[in-house]
C-alpha positions in Angstrom: -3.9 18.5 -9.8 -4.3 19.2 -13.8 -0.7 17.8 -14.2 -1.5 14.4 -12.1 -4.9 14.1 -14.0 -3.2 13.9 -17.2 -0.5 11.7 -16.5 -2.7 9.2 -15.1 -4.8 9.7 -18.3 -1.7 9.0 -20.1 -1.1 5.8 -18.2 -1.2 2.0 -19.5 -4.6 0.6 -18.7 -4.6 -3.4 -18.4 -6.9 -5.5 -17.1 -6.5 -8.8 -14.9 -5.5 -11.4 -15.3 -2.4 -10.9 -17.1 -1.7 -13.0 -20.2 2.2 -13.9 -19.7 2.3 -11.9 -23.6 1.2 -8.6 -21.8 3.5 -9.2 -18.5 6.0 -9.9 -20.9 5.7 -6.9 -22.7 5.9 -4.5 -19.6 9.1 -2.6 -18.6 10.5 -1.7 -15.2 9.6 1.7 -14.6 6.3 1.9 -16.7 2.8 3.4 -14.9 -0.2 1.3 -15.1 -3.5 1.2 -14.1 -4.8 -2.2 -13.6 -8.2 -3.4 -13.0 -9.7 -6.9 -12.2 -8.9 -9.3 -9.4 -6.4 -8.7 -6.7 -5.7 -10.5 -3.4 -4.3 -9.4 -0.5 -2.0 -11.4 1.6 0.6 -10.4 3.7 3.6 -12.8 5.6 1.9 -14.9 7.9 -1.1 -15.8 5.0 2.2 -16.1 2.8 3.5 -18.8 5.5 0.2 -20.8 5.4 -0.2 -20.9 1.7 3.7 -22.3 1.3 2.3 -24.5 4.4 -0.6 -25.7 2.3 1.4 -26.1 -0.9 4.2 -28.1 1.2 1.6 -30.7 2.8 -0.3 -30.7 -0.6 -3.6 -28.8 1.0 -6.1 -26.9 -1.2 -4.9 -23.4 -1.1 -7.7 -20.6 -0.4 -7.0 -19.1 -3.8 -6.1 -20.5 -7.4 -2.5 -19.3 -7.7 -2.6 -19.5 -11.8 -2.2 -16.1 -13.2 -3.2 -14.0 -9.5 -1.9 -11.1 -9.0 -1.4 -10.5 -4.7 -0.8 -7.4 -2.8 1.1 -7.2 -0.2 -1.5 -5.2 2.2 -3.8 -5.5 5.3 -6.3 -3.1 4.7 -8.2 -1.2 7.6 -12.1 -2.2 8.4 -14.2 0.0 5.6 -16.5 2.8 6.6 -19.9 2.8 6.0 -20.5 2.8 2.6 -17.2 2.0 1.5 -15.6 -1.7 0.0 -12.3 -1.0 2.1 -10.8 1.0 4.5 -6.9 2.0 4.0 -4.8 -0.1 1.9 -1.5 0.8 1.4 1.4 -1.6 0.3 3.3 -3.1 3.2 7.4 -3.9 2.8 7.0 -6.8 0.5 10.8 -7.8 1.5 8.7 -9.5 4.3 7.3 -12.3 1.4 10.9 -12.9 -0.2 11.2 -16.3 1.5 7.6 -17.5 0.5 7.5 -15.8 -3.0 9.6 -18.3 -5.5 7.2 -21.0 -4.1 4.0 -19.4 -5.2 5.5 -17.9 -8.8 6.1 -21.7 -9.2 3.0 -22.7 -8.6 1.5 -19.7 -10.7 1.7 -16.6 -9.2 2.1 -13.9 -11.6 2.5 -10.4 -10.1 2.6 -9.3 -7.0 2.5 -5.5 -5.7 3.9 -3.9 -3.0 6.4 -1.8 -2.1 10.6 -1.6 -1.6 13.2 -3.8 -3.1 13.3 -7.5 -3.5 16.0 -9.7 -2.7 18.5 -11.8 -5.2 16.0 -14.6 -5.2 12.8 -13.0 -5.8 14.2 -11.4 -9.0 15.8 -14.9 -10.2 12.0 -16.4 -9.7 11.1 -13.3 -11.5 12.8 -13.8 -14.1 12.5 -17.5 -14.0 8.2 -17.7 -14.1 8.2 -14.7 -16.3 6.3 -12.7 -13.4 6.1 -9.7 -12.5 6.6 -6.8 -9.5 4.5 -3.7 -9.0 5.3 -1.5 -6.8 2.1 0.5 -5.4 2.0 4.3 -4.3 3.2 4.0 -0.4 1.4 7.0 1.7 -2.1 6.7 -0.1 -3.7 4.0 1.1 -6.4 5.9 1.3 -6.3 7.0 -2.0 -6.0 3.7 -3.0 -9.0 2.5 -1.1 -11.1 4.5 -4.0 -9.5 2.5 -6.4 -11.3 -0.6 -4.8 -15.2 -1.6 -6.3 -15.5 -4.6 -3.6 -13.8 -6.5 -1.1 -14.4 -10.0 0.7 -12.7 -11.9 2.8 -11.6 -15.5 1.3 -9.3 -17.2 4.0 -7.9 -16.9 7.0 -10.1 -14.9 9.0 -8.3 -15.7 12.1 -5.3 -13.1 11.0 -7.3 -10.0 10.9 -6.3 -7.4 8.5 -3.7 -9.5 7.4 -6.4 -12.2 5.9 -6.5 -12.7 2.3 -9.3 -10.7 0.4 -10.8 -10.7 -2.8 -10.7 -7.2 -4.3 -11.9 -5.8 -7.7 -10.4 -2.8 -8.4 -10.6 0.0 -11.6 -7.3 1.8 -12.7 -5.7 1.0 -9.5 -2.3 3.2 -10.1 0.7 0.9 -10.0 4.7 1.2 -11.3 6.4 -1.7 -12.9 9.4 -2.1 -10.2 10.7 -5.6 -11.8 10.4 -6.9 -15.2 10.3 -10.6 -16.5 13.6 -9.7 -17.4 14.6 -8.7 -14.2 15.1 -4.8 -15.2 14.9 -3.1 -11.5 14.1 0.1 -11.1 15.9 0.1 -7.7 19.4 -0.8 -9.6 19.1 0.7 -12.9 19.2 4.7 -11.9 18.4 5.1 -15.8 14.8 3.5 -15.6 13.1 6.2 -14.1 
């Protein structure tokens, strides 16, 4: 436990929103602990934001510089802000994500591989992908200060939520430059 303390010690600590300077200046493979404003969304809130966007709606959440996790957290216990909430497969988002980057996305977090397409957007909107810890989600869940639900209440967990976390532990999986830590085996 010593050893984990003092790497996460040793991580980058940024706070959000990103400038596109700092997401610029992050490499695939790097550990950082972000804290700030996340939002969780997961396909189907994904299919009504690119919905919205197509039919010129108001979306639930201003796009320009958010950071989205790919997660549908469990109810919270007493007490808590959250229950559970791991990263889901964010290969599940790849047809809706170069939409949102182009309307301002600028990270996203998850976890798994991404397809051709994602990383070309990636690269194209200077974004960025994090790749979260899979297995902890409840772990992670002490990472999160507060939690409310902003849209689609009708989709359960999968809803999008506002959450403000503190040195929640992420890896950089895909650079703006499009450095992958899932093709280059010299990354990590």
């Amino acid at each position: 436990m010593q050893n984990f303390n003092k790497k996460v010690k040793d991580m980058k600590k940024m706070q959000l929103p990103l400038s596109k300077g700092e997401i610029g200046k992050l490499k695939a493979g790097e550990q950082v602990l972000l804290s700030g404003v996340i939002y969780t969304a997961r396909d189907q809130a994904h299919k009504r934001m690119c919905a919205a966007i197509s039919s010129r709606a108001k979306l639930p959440i201003d796009l320009n510089g958010a950071v989205i996790y790919y997660c549908g957290p469990t109810p919270p216990r007493k007490g808590k802000a959250i229950g559970a909430c791991g990263p889901t497969t964010s290969k599940r988002m790849d047809g809706f994500t170069p939409l949102l980057l182009s309307k301002g996305l600028s990270a996203m977090i998850g976890k798994g591989s991404r397809s051709n397409r994602v990383i070309d957007a990636i690269k194209k909107y200077k974004a960025i992908y994090f790749i979260a810890p899979a297995g902890a989600g409840a772990y992670l869940a002490l990472r999160v200060k507060k939690s409310k639900l902003i849209a689609y209440k009708d989709l359960g967990p999968e809803a999008i939520y506002r959450l403000e976390v503190e040195d929640f532990p992420v890896i950089v999986g895909i650079d703006t430059k499009g450095r992958n830590i899932y093709e280059d085996n010299t990354i990590l």
